[in-house]
C-alpha positions in Angstrom: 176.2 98.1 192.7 172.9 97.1 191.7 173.4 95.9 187.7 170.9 94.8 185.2 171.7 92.5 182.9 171.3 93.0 179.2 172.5 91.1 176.2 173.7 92.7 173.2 170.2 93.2 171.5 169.2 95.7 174.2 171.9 97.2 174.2 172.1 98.2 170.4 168.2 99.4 171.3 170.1 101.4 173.8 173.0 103.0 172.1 170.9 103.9 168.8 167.8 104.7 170.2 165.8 102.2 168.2 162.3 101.1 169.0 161.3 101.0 172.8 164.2 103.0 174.0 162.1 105.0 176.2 160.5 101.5 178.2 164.6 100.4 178.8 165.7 103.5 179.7 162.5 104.2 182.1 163.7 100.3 183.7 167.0 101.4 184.0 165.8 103.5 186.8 165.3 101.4 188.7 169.2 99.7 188.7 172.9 101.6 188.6 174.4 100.2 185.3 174.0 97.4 183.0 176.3 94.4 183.0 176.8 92.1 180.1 179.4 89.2 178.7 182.7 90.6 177.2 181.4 88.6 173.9 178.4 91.3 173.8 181.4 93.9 172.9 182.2 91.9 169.4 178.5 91.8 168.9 177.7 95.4 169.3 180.5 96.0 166.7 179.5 93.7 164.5 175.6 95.4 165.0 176.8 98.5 164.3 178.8 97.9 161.3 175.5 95.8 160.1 173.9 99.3 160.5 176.6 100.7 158.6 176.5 98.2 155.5 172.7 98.2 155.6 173.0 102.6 155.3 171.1 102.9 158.3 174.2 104.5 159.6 177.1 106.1 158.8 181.1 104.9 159.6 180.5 108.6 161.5 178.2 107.8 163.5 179.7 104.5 164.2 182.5 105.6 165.6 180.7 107.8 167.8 178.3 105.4 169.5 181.2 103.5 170.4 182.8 106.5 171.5 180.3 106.6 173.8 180.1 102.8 174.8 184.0 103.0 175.4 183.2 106.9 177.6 180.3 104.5 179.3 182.4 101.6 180.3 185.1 103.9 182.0 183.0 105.3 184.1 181.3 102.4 185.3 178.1 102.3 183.2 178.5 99.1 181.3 180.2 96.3 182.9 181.8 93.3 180.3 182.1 90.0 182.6 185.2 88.1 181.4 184.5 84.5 179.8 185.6 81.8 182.6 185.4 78.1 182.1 182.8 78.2 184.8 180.6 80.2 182.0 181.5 77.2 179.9 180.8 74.2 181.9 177.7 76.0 182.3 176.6 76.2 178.8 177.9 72.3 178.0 175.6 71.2 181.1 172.7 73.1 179.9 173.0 72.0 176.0 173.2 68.7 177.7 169.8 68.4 179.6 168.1 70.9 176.8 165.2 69.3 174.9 166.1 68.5 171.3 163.9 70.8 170.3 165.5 73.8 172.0 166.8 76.2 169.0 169.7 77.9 171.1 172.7 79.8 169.3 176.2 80.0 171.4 176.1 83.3 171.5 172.6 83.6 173.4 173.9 80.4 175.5 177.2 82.7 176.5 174.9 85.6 177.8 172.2 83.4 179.4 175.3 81.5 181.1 177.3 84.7 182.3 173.7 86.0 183.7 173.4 83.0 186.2 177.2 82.5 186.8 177.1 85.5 188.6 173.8 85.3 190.2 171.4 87.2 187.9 167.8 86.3 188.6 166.8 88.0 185.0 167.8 88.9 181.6 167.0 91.7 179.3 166.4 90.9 175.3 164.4 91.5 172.7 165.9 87.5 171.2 163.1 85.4 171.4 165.1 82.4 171.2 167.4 83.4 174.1 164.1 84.7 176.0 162.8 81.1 175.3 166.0 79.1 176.6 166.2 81.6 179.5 164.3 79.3 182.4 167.0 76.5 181.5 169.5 78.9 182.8 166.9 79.4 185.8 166.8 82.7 184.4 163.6 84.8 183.7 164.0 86.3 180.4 162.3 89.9 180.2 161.0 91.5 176.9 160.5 95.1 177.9 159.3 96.1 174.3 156.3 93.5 173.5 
């Protein structure tokens, strides 16, 4: 199955139609289903109920995108790689050998690190910092929206 990797930011874009919807869904196209880390799960809760304290969004509407996330997983859509301690080892060795200056949160290092643990040549995000840090993964980071 040909997957494209997307971390959690892309995926909110996805699921509530924000800005540049239309350019990610046109590039989905081109690829079967999108595969992520399990930890993007926890995120895109935690984005949604952001949504919801923030009144973009209702607990309604909540429940129903991840209605649809759940519906999407199931049938094969959205695919949540398990954390290994490969994932890990591969985040420590990176943080390692990064410049100082790299500005680099764990959860960004978790995606870019499951994307080249199983063989990902590129990543989808709108994260500038995890777009930045991507190449120290040997990862191209992709920006559809810019």
């Amino acid at each position: 199955m040909k997957y494209a990797y997307f971390d959690t930011s892309y995926i909110v874009k996805l699921y509530c139609l924000e800005a540049g919807v239309s350019k990610i869904q046109k590039e989905l196209e081109e690829y079967e289903a999108i595969a992520t880390s399990i930890h993007a799960h926890g995120e895109f809760v935690s984005s949604l109920h952001r949504k919801v304290r923030e009144k973009s969004a209702t607990r309604e509407q909540m429940k129903t995108v991840l209605h649809q996330f759940h519906q999407d997983k199931e049938r094969g859509l959205i695919y949540l790689y398990p954390s290994t301690p490969e994932i890990f080892q591969r985040i420590e060795s990176v943080y390692l050998q990064a410049p100082p200056e790299t500005f680099l949160r764990a959860a960004e290092a978790h995606h870019l690190a499951t994307a080249a643990e199983h063989g990902f040549s590129s990543i989808y995000s709108s994260d500038r910092h995890l777009l930045a840090a991507a190449p120290l993964f040997d990862l191209q980071g992709i920006d559809l929206i810019l």
